[in-house]
mmCIF file of the C-alpha atoms, coordinates in Angstrom:
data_MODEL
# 
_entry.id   MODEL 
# 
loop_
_atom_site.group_PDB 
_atom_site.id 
_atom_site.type_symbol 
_atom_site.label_atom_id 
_atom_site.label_alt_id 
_atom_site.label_comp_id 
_atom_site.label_asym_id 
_atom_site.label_entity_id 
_atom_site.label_seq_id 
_atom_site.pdbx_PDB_ins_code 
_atom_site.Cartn_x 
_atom_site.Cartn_y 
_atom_site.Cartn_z 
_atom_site.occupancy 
_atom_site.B_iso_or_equiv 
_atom_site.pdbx_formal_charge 
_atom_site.auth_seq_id 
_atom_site.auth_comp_id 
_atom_site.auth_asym_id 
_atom_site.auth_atom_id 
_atom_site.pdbx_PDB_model_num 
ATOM 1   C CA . UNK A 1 1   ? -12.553 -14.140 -4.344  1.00 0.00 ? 1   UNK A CA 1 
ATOM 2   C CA . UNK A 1 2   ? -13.837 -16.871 -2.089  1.00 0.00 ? 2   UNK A CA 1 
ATOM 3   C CA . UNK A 1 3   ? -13.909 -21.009 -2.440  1.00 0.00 ? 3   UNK A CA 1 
ATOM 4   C CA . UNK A 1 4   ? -17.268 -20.271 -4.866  1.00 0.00 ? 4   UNK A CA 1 
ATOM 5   C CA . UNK A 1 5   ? -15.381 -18.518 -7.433  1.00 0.00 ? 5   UNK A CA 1 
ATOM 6   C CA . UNK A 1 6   ? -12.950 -21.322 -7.694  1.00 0.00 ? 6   UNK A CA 1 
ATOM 7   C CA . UNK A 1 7   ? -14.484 -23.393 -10.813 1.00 0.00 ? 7   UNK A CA 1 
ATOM 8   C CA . UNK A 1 8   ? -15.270 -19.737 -12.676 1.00 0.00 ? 8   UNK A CA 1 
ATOM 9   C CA . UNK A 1 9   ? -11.813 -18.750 -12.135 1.00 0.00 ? 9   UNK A CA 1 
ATOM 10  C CA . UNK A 1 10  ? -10.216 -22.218 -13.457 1.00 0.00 ? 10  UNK A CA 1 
ATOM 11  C CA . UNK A 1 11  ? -12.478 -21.520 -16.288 1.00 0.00 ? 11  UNK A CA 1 
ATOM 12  C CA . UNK A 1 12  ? -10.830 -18.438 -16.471 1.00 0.00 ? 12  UNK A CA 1 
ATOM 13  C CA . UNK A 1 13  ? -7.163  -19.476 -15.943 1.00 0.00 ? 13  UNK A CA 1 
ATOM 14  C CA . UNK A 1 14  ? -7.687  -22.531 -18.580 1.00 0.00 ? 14  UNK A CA 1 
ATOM 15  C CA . UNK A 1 15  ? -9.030  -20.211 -21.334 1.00 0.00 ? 15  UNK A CA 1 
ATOM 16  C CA . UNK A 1 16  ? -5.726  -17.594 -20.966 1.00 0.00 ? 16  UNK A CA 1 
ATOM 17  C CA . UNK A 1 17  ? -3.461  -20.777 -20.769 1.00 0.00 ? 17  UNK A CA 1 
ATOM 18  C CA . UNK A 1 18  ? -5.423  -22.243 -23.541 1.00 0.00 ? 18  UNK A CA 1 
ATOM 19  C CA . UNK A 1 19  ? -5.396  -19.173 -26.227 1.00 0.00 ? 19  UNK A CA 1 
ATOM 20  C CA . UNK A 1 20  ? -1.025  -19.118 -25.532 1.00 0.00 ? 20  UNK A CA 1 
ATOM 21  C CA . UNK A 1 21  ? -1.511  -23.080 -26.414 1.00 0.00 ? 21  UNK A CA 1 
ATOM 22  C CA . UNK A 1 22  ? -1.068  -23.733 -23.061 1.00 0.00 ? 22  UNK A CA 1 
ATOM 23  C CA . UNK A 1 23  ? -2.925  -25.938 -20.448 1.00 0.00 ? 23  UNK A CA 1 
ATOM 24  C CA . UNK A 1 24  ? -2.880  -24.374 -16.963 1.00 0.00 ? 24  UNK A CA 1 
ATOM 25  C CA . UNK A 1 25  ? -2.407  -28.053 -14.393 1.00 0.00 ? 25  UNK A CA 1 
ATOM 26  C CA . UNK A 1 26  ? -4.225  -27.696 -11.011 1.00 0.00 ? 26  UNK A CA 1 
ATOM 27  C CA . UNK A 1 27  ? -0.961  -27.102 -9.525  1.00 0.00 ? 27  UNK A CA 1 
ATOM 28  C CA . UNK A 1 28  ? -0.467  -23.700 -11.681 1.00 0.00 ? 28  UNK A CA 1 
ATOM 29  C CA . UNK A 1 29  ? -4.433  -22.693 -11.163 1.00 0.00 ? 29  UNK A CA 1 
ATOM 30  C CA . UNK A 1 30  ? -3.527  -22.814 -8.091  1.00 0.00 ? 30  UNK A CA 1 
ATOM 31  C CA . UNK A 1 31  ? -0.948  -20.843 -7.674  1.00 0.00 ? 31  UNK A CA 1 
ATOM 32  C CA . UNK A 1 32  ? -3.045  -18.022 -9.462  1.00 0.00 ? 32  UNK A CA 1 
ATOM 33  C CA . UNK A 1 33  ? -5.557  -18.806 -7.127  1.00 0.00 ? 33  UNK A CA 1 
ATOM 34  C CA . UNK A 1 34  ? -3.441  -18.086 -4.315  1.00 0.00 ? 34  UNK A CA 1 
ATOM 35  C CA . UNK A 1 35  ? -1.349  -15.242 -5.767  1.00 0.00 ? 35  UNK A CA 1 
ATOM 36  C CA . UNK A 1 36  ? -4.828  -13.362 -6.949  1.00 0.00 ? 36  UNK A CA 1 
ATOM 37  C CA . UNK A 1 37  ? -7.422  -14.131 -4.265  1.00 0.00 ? 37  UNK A CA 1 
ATOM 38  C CA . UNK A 1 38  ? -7.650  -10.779 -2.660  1.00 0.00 ? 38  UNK A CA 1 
ATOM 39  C CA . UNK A 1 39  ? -9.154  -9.069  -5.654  1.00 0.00 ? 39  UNK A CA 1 
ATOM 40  C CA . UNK A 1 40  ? -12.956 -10.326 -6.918  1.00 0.00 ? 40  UNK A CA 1 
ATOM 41  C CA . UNK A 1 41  ? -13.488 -12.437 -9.818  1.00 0.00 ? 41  UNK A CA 1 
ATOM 42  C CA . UNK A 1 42  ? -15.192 -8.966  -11.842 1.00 0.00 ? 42  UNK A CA 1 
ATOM 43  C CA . UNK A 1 43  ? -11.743 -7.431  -11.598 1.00 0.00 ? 43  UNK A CA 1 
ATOM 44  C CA . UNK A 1 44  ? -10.032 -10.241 -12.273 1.00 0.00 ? 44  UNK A CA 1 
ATOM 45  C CA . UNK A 1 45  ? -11.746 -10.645 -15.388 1.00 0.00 ? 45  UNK A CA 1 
ATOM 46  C CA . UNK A 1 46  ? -11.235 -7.223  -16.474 1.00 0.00 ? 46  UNK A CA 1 
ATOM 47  C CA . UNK A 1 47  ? -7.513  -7.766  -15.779 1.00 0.00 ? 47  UNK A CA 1 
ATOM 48  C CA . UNK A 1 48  ? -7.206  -9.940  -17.826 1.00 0.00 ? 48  UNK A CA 1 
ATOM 49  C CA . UNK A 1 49  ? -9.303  -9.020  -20.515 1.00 0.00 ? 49  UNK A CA 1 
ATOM 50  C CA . UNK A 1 50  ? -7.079  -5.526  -20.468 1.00 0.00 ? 50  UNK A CA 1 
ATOM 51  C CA . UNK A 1 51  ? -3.927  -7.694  -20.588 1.00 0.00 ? 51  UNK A CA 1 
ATOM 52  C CA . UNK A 1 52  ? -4.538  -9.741  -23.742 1.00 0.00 ? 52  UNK A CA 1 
ATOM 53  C CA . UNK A 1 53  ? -5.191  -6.436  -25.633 1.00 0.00 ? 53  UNK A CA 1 
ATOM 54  C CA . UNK A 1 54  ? -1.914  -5.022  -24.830 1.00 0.00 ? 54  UNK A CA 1 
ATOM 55  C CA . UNK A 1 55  ? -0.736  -4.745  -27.936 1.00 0.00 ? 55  UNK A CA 1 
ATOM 56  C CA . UNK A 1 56  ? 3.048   -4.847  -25.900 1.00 0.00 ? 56  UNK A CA 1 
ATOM 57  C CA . UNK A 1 57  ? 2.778   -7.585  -23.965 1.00 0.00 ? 57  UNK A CA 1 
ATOM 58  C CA . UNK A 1 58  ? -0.980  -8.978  -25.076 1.00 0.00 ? 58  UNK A CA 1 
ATOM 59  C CA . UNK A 1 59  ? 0.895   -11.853 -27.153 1.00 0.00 ? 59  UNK A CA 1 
ATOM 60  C CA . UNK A 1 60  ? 2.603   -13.564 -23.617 1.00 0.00 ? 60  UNK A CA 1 
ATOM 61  C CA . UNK A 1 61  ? 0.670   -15.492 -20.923 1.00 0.00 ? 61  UNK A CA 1 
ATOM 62  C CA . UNK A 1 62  ? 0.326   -13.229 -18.101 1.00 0.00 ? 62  UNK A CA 1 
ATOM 63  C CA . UNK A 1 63  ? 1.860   -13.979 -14.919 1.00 0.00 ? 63  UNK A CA 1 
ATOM 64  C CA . UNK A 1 64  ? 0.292   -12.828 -11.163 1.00 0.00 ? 64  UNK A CA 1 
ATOM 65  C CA . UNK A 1 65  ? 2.156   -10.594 -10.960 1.00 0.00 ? 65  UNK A CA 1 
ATOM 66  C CA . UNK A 1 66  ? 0.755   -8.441  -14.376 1.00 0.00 ? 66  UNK A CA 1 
ATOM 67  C CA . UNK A 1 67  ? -2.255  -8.870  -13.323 1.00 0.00 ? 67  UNK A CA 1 
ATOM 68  C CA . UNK A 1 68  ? -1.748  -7.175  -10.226 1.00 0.00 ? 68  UNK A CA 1 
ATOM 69  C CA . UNK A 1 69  ? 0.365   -4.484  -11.912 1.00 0.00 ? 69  UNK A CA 1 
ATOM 70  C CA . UNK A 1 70  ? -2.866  -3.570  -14.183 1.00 0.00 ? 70  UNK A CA 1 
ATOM 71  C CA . UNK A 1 71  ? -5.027  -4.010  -10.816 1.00 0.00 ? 71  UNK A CA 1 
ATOM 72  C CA . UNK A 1 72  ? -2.737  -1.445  -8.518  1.00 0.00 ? 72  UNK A CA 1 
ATOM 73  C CA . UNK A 1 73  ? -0.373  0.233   -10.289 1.00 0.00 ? 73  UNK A CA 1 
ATOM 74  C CA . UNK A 1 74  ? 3.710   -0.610  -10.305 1.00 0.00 ? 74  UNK A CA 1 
ATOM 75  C CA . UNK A 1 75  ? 5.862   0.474   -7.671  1.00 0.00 ? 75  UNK A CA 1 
ATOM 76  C CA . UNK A 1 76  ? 7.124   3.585   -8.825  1.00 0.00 ? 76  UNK A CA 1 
ATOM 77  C CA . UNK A 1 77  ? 3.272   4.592   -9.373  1.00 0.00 ? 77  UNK A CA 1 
ATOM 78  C CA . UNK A 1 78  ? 2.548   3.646   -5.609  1.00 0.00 ? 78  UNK A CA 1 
ATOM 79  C CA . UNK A 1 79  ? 5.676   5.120   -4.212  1.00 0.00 ? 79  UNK A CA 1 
ATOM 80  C CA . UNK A 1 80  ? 4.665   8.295   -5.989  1.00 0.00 ? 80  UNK A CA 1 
ATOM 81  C CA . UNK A 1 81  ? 1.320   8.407   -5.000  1.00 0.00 ? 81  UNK A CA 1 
ATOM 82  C CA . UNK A 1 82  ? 2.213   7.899   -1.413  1.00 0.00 ? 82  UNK A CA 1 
ATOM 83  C CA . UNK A 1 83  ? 4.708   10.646  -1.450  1.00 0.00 ? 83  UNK A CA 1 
ATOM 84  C CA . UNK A 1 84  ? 2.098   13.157  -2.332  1.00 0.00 ? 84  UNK A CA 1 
ATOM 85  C CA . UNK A 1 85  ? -0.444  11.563  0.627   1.00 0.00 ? 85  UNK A CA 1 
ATOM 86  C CA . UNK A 1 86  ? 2.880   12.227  2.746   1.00 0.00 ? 86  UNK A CA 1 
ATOM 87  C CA . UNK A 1 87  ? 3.409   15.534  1.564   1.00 0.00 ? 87  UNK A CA 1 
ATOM 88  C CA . UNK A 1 88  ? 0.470   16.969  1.378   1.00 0.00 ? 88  UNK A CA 1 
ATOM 89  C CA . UNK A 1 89  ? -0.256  15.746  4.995   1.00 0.00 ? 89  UNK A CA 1 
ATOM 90  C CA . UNK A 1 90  ? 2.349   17.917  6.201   1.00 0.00 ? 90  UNK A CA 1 
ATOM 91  C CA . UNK A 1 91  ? 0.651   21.194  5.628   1.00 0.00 ? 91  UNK A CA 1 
ATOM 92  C CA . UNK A 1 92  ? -3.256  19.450  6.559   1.00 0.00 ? 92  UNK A CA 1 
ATOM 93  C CA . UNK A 1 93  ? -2.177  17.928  10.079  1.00 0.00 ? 93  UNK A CA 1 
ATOM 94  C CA . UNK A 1 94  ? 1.753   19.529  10.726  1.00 0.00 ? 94  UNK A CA 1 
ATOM 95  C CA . UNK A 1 95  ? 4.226   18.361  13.031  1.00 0.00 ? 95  UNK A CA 1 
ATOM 96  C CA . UNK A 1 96  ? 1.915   19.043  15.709  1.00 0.00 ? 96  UNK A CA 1 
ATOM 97  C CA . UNK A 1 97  ? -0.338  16.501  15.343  1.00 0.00 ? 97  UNK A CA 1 
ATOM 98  C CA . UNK A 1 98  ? -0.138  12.708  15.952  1.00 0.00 ? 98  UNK A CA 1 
ATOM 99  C CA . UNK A 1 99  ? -1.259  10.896  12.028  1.00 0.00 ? 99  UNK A CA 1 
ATOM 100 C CA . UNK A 1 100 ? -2.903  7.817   11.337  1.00 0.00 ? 100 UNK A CA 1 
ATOM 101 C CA . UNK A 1 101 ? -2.264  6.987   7.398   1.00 0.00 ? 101 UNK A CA 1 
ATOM 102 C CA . UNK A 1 102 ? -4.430  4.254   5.514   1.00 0.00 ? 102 UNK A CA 1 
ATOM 103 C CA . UNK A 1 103 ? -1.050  2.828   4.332   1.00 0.00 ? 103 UNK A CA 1 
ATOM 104 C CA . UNK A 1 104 ? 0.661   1.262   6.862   1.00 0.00 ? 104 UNK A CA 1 
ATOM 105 C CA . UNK A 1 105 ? 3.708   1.195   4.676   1.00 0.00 ? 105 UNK A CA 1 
ATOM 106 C CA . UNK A 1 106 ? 3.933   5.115   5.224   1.00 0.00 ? 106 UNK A CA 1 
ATOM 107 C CA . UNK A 1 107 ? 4.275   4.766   8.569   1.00 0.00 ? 107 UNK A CA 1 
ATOM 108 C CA . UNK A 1 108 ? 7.020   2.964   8.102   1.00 0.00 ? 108 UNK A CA 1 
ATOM 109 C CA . UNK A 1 109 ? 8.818   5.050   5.833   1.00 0.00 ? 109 UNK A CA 1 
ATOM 110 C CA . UNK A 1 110 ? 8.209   8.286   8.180   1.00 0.00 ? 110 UNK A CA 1 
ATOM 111 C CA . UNK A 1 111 ? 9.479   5.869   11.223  1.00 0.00 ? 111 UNK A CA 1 
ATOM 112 C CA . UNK A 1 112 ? 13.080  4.869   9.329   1.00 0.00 ? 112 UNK A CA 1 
ATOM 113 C CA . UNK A 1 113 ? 13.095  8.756   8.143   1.00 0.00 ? 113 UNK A CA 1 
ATOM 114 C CA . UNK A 1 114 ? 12.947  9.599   12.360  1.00 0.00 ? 114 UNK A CA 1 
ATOM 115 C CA . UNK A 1 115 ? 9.418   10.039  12.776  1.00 0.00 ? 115 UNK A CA 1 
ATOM 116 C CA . UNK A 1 116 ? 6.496   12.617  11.933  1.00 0.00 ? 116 UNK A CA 1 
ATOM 117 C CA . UNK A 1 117 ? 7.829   15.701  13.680  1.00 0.00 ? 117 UNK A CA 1 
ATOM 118 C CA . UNK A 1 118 ? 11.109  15.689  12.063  1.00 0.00 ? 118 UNK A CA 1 
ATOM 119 C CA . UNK A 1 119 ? 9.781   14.067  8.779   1.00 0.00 ? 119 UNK A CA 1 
ATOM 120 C CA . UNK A 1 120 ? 7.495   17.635  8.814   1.00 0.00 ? 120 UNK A CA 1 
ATOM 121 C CA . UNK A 1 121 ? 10.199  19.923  9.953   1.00 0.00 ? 121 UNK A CA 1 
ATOM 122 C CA . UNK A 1 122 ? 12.781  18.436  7.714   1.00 0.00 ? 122 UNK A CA 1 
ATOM 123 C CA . UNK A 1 123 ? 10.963  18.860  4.351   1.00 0.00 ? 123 UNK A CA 1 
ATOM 124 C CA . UNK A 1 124 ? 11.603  22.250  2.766   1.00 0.00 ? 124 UNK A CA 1 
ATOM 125 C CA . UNK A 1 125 ? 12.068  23.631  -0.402  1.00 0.00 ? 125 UNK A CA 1 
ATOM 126 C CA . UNK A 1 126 ? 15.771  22.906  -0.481  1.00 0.00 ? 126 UNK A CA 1 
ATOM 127 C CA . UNK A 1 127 ? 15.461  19.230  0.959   1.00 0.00 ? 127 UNK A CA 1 
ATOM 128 C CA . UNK A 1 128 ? 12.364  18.429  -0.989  1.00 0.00 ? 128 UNK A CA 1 
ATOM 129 C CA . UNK A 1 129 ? 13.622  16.563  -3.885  1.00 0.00 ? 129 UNK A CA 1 
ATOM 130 C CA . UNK A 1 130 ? 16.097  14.427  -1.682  1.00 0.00 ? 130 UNK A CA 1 
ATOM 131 C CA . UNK A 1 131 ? 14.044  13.618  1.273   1.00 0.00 ? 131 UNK A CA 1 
ATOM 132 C CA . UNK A 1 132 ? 11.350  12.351  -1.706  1.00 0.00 ? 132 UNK A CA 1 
ATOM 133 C CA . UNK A 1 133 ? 14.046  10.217  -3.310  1.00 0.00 ? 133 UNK A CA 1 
ATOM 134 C CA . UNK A 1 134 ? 14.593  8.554   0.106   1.00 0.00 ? 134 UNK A CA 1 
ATOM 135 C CA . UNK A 1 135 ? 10.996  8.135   0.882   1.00 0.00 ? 135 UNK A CA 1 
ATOM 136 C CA . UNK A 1 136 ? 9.898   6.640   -2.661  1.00 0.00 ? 136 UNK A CA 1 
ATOM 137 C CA . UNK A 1 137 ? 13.207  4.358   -2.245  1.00 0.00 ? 137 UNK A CA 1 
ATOM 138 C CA . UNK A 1 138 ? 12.256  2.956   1.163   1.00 0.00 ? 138 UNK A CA 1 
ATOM 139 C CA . UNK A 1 139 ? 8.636   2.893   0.176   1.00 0.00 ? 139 UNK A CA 1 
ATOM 140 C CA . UNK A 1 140 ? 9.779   0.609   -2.909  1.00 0.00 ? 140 UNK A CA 1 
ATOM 141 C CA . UNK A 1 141 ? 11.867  -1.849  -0.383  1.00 0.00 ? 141 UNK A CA 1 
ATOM 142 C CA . UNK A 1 142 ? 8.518   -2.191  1.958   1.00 0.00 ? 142 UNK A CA 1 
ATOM 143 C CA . UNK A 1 143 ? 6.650   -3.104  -1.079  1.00 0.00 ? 143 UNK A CA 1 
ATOM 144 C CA . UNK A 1 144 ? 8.413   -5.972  -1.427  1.00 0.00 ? 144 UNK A CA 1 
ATOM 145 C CA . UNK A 1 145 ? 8.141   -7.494  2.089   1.00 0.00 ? 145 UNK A CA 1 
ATOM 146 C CA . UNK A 1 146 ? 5.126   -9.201  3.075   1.00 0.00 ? 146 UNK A CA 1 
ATOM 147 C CA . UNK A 1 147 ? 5.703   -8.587  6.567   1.00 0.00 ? 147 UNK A CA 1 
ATOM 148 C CA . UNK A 1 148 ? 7.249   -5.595  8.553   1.00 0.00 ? 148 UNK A CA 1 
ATOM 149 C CA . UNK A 1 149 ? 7.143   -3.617  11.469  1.00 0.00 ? 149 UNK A CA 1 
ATOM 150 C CA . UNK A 1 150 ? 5.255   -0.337  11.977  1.00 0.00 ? 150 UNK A CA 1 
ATOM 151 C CA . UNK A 1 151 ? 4.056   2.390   14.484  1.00 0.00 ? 151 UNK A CA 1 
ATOM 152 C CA . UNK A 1 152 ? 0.582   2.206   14.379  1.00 0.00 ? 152 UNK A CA 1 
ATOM 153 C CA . UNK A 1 153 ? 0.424   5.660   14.680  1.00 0.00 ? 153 UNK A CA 1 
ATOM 154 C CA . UNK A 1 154 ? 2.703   8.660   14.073  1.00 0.00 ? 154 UNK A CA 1 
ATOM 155 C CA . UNK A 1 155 ? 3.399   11.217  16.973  1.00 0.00 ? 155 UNK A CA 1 
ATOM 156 C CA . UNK A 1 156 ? 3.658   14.517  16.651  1.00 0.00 ? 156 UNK A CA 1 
ATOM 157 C CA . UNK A 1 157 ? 4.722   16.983  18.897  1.00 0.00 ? 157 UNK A CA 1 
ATOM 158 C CA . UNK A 1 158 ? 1.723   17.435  20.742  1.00 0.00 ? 158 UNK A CA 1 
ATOM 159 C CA . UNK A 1 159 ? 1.508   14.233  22.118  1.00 0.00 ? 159 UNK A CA 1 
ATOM 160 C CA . UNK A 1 160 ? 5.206   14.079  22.907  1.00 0.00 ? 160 UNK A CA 1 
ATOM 161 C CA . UNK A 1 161 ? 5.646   17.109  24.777  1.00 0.00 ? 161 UNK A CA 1 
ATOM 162 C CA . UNK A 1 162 ? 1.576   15.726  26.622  1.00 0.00 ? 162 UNK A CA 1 
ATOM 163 C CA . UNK A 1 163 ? 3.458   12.469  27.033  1.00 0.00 ? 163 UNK A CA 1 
ATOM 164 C CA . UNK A 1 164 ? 6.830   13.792  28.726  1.00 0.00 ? 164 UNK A CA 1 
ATOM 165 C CA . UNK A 1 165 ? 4.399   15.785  31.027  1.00 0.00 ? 165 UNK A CA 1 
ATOM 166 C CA . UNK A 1 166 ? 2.553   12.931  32.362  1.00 0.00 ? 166 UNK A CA 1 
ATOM 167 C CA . UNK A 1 167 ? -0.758  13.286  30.039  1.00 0.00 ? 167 UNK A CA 1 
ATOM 168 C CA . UNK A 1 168 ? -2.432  11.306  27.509  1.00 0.00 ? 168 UNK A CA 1 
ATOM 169 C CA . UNK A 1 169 ? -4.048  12.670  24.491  1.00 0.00 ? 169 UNK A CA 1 
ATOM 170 C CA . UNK A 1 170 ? -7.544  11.112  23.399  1.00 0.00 ? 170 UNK A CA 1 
ATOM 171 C CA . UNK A 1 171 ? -8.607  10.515  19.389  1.00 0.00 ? 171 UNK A CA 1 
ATOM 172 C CA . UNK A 1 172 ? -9.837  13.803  19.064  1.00 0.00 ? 172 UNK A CA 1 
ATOM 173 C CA . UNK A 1 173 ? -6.417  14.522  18.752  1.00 0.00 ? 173 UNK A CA 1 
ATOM 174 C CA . UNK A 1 174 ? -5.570  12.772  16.098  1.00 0.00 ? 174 UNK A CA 1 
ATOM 175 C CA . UNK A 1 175 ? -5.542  13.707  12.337  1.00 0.00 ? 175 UNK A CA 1 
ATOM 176 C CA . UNK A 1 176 ? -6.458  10.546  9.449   1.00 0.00 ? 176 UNK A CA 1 
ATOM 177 C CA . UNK A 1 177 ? -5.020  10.605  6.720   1.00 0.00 ? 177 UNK A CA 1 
ATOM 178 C CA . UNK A 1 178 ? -6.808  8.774   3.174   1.00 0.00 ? 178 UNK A CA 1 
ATOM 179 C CA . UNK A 1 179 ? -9.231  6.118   3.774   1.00 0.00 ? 179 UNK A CA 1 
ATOM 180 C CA . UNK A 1 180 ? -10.677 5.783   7.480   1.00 0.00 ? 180 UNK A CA 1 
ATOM 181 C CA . UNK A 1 181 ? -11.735 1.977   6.666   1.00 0.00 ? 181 UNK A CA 1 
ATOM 182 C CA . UNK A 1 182 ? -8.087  1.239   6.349   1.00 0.00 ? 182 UNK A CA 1 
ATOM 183 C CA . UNK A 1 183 ? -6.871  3.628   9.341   1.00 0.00 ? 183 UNK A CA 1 
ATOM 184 C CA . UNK A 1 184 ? -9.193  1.466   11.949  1.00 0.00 ? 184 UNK A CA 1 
ATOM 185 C CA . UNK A 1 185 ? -7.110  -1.385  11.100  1.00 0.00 ? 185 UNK A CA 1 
ATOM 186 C CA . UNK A 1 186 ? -4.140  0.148   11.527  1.00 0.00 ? 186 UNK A CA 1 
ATOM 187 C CA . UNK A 1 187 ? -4.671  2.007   14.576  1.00 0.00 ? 187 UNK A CA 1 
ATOM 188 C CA . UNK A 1 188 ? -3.989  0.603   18.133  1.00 0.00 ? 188 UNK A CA 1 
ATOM 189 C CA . UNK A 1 189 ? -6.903  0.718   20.936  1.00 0.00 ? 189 UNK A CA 1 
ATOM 190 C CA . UNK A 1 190 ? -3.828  1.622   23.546  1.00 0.00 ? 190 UNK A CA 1 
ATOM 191 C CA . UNK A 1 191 ? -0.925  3.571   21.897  1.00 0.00 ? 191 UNK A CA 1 
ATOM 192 C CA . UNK A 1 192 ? 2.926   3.133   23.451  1.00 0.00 ? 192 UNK A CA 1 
ATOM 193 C CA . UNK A 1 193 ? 5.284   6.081   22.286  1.00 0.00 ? 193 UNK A CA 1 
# 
């Protein structure tokens, strides 16, 4: 949303509050406002129009934070989905190759699990299962922070052995993982290992 939207989406705001017998004060719109003003006012509107036919939870004034739950998914939905990007990653790029994800929060993950190459080599049919629980509860922790530290790039073995030998490897070398609009925000013009 932008500044524009802001009398449609008070409108908005004051006819939820108002159908709970409610009236939503400026200071409450906003706090919407602020909580809700990455997504556009369309799916916004559709949020909330999804919401109040719930028939579990349709009767209670939705907070943010529902709305964003229909609009993205929960956590363990998101955790789960960026497992499988993980995982599947593995056999598409291997431990060879340096990755760029679209979600910086995997590169997290893979950093405080000891990095790409051992995140590949480490996965295997017997470790599967645990090395998943790990990853979905770390992923889960990350969701919660608002800020956090990540490589901006994962290296694999390639680039480390290139490294220790005194050469640098160029993007061709690279492998990008989901959505490249995301990755060219996450990625570094000068990479450190």
């Amino acid at each position: 949303m932008n500044e524009d939207d802001l009398k449609d989406f008070s409108k908005l705001i004051a006819g939820i509050f108002g159908m709970n017998q409610r009236d939503a004060s400026d200071d409450v719109i906003e706090i919407y406002y602020r909580a809700l003003a990455d997504y556009s006012l369309d799916d916004l509107k559709k949020a909330f129009s999804e919401h109040v036919r719930n028939p579990d939870c349709g009767t209670f004034l939705p907070k943010p934070a529902d709305i964003i739950r229909i609009l993205e998914g929960d956590s363990n939905k998101k955790s789960l989905e960026a497992w499988v990007k993980a995982y599947k990653a593995i056999s598409r790029a291997g431990s060879g190759s340096t990755v760029i994800f679209d979600d910086p929060i995997i590169h997290a993950v893979i950093s405080v699990l000891g990095g790409w190459e051992r995140f590949c080599l480490e996965v295997t049919d017997k470790t599967e299962k645990f090395i998943k629980k790990e990853f979905i509860d770390f992923y889960k922790m990350y969701l919660s922070k608002d800020n956090f530290d990540y490589p901006k790039c994962l290296i694999g073995r390639n680039e480390r052995i290139n490294h220790e030998k005194g050469f640098s490897c160029g993007k061709h070398d690279i492998q990008y993982i989901g959505n490249s609009r995301k990755e060219d925000l996450i990625m570094l013009e000068t990479r450190i290992i």
